[in-house]
N, C-alpha and C positions, 0 to 999 in steps of 0.2 A: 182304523176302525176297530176300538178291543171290543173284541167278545167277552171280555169280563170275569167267564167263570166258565168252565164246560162244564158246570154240576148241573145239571136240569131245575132241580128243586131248589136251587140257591137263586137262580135266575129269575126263576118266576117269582121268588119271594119279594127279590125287588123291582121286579118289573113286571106286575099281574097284571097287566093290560096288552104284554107285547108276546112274540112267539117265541121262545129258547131256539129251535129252529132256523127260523130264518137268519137270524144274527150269525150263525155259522155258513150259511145258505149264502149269505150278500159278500162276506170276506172272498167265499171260491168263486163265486159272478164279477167281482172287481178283478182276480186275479186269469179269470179265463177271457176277457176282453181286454187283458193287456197292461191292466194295473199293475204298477211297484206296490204290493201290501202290506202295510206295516197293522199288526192285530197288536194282543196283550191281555193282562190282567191286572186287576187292583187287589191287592193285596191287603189283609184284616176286614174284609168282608164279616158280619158279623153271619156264624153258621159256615163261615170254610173250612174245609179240612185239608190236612196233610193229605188226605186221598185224592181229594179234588182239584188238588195243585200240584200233585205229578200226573194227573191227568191232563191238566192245562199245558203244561213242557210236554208232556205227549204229541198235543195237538198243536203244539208250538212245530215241532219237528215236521207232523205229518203234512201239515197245511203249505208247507217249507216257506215260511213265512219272508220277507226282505227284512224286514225289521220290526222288533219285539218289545215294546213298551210293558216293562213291569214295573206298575208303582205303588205306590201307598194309598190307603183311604186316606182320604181329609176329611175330616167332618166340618161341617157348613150348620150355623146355627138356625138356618132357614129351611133344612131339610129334615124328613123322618129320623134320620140317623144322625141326628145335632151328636148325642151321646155317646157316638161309636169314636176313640180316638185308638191312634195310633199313634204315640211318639217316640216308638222304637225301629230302626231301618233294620238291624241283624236278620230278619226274615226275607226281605225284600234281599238284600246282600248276598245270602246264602241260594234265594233263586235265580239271582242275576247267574252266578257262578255255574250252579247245576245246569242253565240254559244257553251258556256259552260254551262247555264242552261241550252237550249233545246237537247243540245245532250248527256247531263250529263257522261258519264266514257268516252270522246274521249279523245286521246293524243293531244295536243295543244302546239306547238312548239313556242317559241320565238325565230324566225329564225335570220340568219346573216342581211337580210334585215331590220331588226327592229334597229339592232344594229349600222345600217349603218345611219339611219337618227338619233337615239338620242343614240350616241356616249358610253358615261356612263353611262345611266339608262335607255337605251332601253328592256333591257331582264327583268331587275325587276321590268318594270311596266306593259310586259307582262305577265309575273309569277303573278303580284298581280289580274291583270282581269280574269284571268282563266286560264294562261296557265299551261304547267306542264311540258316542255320539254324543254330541250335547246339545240339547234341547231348549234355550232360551224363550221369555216370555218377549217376542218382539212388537206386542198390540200399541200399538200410538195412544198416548198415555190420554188425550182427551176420552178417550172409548175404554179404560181399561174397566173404568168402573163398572161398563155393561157387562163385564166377563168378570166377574170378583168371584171365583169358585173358589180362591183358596185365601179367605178374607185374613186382616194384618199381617199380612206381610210384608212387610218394607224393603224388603231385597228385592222382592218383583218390581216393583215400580221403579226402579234405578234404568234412565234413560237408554236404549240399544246402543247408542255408539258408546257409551260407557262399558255397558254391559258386555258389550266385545270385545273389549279393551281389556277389562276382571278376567275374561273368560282365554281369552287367548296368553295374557300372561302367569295362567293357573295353567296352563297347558305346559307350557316350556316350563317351567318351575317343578312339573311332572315328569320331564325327561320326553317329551312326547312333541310332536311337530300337529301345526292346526293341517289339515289337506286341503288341497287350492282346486280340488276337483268339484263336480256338483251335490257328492253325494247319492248318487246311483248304487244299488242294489250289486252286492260282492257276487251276488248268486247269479245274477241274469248280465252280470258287465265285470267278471273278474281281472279284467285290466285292469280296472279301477283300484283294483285290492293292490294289483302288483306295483302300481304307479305313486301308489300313498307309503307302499314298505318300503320303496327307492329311493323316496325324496329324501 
């Protein structure tokens, strides 16, 4: 569940109808009835700043989140921000890194979004910053069209058993083993941590 921005006045810019509030409000209510919570940001927000975004790793820290989704705007030509693009990751890169030393055991996903601005080496140059997860588009391809948030792209629609297949042998090819565990939070089941460094 990303809270998207902890700027107040960014927040409400795009979302005038919801609370800035509560959006941080529901993360700590998921997580005090027992949620694994994984928050985040999008990053090229039109109106972000450099302030606003170590404010966000702030509250990355604070919230002590399980896992941290930082991704990229997509722009969608059916939304207010058709015009807002983003086709550079080096920012997204550079906070992946700053939010792996400060929050040191979080899970850090290199999401579909990543993958969607640099095509073929979007995930392993998230893996190389810090991340440690990978995040696959696995929607059953009759329904994907209902979810098209990050329209032509043609890597997204490559079938999951395939898709697993690309993905797990980008993994060895990296020096890196895929973990046969569930993916449980390093912070609240740090066996899991000890048991993925082992194998």
């Amino acid at each position: 569940m990303k809270f998207e921005t902890s700027d107040p006045e960014l927040y409400y810019k795009l979302h005038p109808d919801l609370k800035y509030e509560n959006r941080r409000k529901k993360v700590i209510e998921l997580k005090e009835i027992g949620y694994q919570i994984g928050s985040g940001i999008i990053v090229g927000l039109p109106g972000q700043t450099t302030e606003s975004i170590a404010n966000d790793i702030k509250w990355f820290d604070e919230l002590e989140l399980d896992m941290i989704a930082i991704g990229p705007y997509i722009h969608h030509p059916d939304t207010p921000l058709e015009n807002i693009k983003l086709n550079d990751l080096s920012l997204v890169l550079k906070i992946v890194a700053i939010t792996r030393i400060i929050t040191k055991d979080t899970l850090i996903p290199a999401t579909t979004a990543i993958s969607t601005i640099d095509v073929f080496n979007g995930r392993q140059r998230i893996l190389k910053a810090g991340g440690n997860v990978i995040m696959p588009n696995v929607t059953p391809g009759h329904l994907r069209k209902k979810y098209e948030i990050y329209p032509k792209n043609k890597k997204l629609y490559t079938k999951p058993e395939k898709l697993k297949e690309e993905i797990e042998k980008m993994v060895v090819i990296m020096g890196r083993k895929v973990a046969k565990n569930r993916g449980d939070s390093y912070k609240r089941f740090p066996l899991h941590k000890k048991l993925v460094l082992q194998e």
